[in-house]
N, C-alpha and C positions, 0 to 999 in steps of 0.2 A: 504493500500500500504506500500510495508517495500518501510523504507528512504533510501536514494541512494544520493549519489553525482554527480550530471548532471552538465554537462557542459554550461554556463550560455545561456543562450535564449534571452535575454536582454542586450543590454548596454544604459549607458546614451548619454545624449549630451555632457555632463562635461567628461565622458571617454574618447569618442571617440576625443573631441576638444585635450584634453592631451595628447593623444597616437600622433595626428598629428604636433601638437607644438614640441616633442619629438623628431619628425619625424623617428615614429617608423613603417609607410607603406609604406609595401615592402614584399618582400619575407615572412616574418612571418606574416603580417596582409594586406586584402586587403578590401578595401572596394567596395563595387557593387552599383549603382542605377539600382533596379528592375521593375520601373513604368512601367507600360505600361496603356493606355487610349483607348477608342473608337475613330479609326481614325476623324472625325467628329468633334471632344471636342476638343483634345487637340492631340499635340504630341513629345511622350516620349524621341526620340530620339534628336529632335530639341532641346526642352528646356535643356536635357542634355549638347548637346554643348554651351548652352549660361550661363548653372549653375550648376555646384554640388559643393559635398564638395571636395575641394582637397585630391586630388590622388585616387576618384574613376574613377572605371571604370562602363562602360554601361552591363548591364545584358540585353539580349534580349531575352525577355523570345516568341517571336514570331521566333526566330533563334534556341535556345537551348527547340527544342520539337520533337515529330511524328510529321514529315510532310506527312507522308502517312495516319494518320487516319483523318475518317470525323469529327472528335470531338477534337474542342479546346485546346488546351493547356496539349498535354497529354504527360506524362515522353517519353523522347526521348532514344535511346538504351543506354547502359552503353559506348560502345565508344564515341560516337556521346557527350553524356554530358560530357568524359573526356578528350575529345581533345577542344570542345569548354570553360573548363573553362580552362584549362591550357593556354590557347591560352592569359586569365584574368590575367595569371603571379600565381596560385594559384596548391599548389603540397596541397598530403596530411595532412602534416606539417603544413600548412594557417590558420588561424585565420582569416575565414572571416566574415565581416560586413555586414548586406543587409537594404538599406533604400528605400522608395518611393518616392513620388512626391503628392501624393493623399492628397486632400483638408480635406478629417478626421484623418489626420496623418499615417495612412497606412492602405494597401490593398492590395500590391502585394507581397509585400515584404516576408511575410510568407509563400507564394508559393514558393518563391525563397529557403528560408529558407528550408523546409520540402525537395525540392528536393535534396538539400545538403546532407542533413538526412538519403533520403532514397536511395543513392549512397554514403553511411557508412560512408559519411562522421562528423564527431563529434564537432570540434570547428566552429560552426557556428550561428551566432547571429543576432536580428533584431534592429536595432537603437531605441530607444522606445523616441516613437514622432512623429518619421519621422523627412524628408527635411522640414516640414511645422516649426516643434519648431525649427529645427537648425535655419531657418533664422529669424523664432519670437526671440530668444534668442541673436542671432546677429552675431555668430559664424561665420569665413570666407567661400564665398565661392570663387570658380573660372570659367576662360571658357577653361582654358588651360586644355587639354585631355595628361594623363599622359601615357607614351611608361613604357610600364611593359615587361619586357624579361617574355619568354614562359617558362612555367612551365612541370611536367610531374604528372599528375595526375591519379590515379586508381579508377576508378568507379568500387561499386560491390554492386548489387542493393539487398536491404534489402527488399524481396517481405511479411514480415511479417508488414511494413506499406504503403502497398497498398492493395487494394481490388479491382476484378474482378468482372463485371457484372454478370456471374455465379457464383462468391461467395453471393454476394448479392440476386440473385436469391433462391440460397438454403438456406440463413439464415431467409429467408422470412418461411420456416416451422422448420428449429433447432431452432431461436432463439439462437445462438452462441455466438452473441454479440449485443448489442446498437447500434442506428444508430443515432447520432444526425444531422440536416441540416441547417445550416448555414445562407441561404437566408431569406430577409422582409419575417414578418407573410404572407401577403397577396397573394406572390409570393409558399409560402408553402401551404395554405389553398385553392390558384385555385381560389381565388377571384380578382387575380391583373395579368396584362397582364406583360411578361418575357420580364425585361428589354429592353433584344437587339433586342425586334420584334415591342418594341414600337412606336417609330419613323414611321413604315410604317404603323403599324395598325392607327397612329393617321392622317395621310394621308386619306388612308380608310375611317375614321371616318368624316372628312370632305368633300370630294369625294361624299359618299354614306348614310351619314347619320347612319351607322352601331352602334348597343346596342356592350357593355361587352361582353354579351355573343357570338356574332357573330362575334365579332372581333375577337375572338381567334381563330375559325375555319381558318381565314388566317393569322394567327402570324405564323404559321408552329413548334413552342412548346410551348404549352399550359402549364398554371401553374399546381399545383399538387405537392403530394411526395411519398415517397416510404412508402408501410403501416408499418404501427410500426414505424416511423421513429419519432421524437420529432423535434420543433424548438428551439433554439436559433440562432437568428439572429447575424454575427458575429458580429457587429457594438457596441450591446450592450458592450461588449465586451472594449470597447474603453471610453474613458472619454470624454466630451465636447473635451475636449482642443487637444484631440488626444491622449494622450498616453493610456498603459494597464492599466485596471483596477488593485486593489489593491489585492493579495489575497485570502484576506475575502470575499470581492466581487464576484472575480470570482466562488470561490466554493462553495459560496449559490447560484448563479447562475446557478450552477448545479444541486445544490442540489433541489431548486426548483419545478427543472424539473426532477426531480425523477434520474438525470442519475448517476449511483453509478462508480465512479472513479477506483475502487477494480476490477472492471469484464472489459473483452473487450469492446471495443469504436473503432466504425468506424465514420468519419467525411465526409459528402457529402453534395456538394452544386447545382452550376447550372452546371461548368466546371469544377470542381476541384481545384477553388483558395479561394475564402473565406474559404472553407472546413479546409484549413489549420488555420486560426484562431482558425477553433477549436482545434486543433493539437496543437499549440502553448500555449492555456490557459491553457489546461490538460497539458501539459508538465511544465509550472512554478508552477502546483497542485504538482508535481512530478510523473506525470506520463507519460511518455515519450514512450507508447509503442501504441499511437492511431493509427490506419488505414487512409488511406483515399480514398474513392473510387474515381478513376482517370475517370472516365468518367462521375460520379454524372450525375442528370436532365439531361442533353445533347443525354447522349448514353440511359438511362433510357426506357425516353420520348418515344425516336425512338424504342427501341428495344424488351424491356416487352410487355406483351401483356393487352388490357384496363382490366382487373379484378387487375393488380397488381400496379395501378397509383389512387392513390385518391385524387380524387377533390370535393371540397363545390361545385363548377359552376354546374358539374357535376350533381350530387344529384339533386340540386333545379331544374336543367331542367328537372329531370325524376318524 
C-alpha cells in the first residue's frame, strides 16, 4: 500500500476530555452516542438521557437508515442521512466524534463511523475505548441534552465502499476481491445459532425438547457464510479493556489469515455493523478503501440460493 495521510480514525479519552475543557464542541467538532442494544437488554436512548459525555448528541442509528428495506440497518438515501445529521448541528466542515455505550468498549460506533465515510464524509472518528473507559477513567459526564442549531450538510454516497448482493454474487466466480466476516467462529462455521433468533429458539428448546440442529430450522436465519469468505471475529479486534488493538496486532491479525491489505477487501457480517470493525482496523493499517456489504448474512441468508451458503450443521447432516 503506498503511504497516504488519512484523516485520524481514532481519538483518545485525554483528546476528547481536552477538546471539551477547551470547550471546543460546536460547530467545528461534535460529538455523537451511536449505541444502540437489543430492545430486551438494554436501552440506548434512555440511558443516553440519564449519561453521556457532554455536549453529545444521540445518533439513532434505528432513525438514520432504509426504513423501506426488510434488512436491518441498511444506508439510508443520501438526503434522508443529510438532513438527519445536520438536524446533529454537523455541516461538512465537523469534526465529528462517534462513541458507544457497549460493555466491550465498542460496537456501534464504527457503523456510525463508516457511514460518515461513505457519505464523503472525511473528518470523522471513533472514541477508542468507548463511554465504558471515559467513565472507568473518570472523565465528566452529564444528563443535560445539548440544543445544537441545525447545520446544512451534503451527502454524496461513495458506492466504491459498499457492496451489493449482486456484486457479491459475481465475485463468488471473479474473485475480484477478499471477503472477510466479522461474526463469532461459530456463528461463521453454522455451528452456533444467530444471535437474534436465540432467545426464541431457547424457548423452543424448553417447550419441545429440540437438538442444535432442529433448532435452527425455526430460528428463521441459520448460521453459515459466504464461500470464500475468511473469519475474523470483530471482537478480537479489541483489547480486554476495550480499546483497539495495537498495530502490530492488528496486521498479523490479518496476516494470519492470509488476507493481503494491497488487493481489494470487502467486510461482511450479520447486518452490516460489526463489518465495519473490519473497515476500521484496515483503515488504521492504512488502508482506507474497504467495502462493506450493507446487507451481509441478513439479505444473504434470504436471498442466494443453498449451493452459495456454507455450513458445518449442514454437511454433518448430509
Amino acid at each position: 500500500m503506498a503511504s497516504q495521510v488519512l484523516p485520524r480514525a481514532l481519538v483518545t479519552t485525554k483528546w476528547l476530555s481536552e477538546a471539551i475543557r477547551a470547550q471546543r464542541v460546536g460547530p467545528s467538532l461534535r460529538v455523537l452516542d451511536a449505541s444502540w442494544y437489543p430492545p430486551q437488554e438494554r436501552n440506548a436512548r434512555q440511558e443516553f438521557r440519564e449519561s453521556h459525555i457532554p455536549g453529545a448528541s444521540f445518533f439513532d442509528i434505528e432513525e438514520c437508515r432504509d426504513k423501506s428495506s426488510p434488512y436491518d440497518f441498511m444506508l439510508p438515501s443520501e438526503s434522508h442521512f443529510a438532513d438527519y445529521v445536520g438536524c446533529l448541528g454537523i455541516s461538512n466542515d465537523t469534526h465529528v466524534v462517534v462513541y458507544d455505550g457497549d460493555k466491550l468498549g465498542t460496537f456501534y460506533a464504527p457503523r456510525a463511523w463508516w457511514m460518515f465515510r461513505a457519505f464523503g464524509h472525511r473528518e470523522v472518528s471513533v472514541l477508542n475505548g468507548g463511554f465504558k473507559n471515559w467513565v472507568k477513567e473518570g472523565h465528566p459526564v452529564t444528563a443535560e441534552v445539548s440544543q445544537v442549531a441545525p447545520a446544512v450538510f451534503k451527502a454524496t454516497l461513495n458506492k466504491a465502499l459498499l457492496k451489493t448482493f449482486e456484486e457479491m454474487v459475481e465475485n463468488l466466480g471473479s474473485r475480484q476481491f477478499q471477503v472477510v466476516d466479522s461474526r463469532p467462529e461459530g456463528r461463521f462455521r453454522g455451528t452456533e445459532l444467530d444471535q437474534g433468533r436465540r432467545n426464541a429458539a431457547c424457548n423452543l428448546e424448553k417447550k419441545n425438547g429440540l437438538e442444535a440442529k432442529e433448532l435452527a430450522v425455526f430460528s428463521g436465519l441459520e448460521s453459515g457464510h459466504i464461500p470464500g469468505a475468511v473469519n475474523i471475529p470483530f471482537h478480537s479486534f479489541l483489547t480486554e479493556a476495550g480499546h483497539e488493538k495495537s498495530l502490530e496486532e492488528i496486521q498479523q491479525m490479518f496476516q494470519e489469515k492470509k488476507v493481503d491489505l494491497s488487493k481489494p477487501l470487502t467486510a461482511t457480517c450479520r447486518k452490516g455493523v460489526t463489518a465495519c470493525h473490519i473497515a476500521l482496523a484496515a483503515y488504521l493499517c492504512g488502508k482506507p478503501d474497504v467495502s462493506v456489504y450493507d446487507g451481509s448474512w441478513s439479505e444473504w441468508f434470504h436471498r442466494a440460493p443453498p449451493q452459495y451458503k456454507v455450513s458445518e450443521l449442514k454437511r454433518n447432516k448430509a
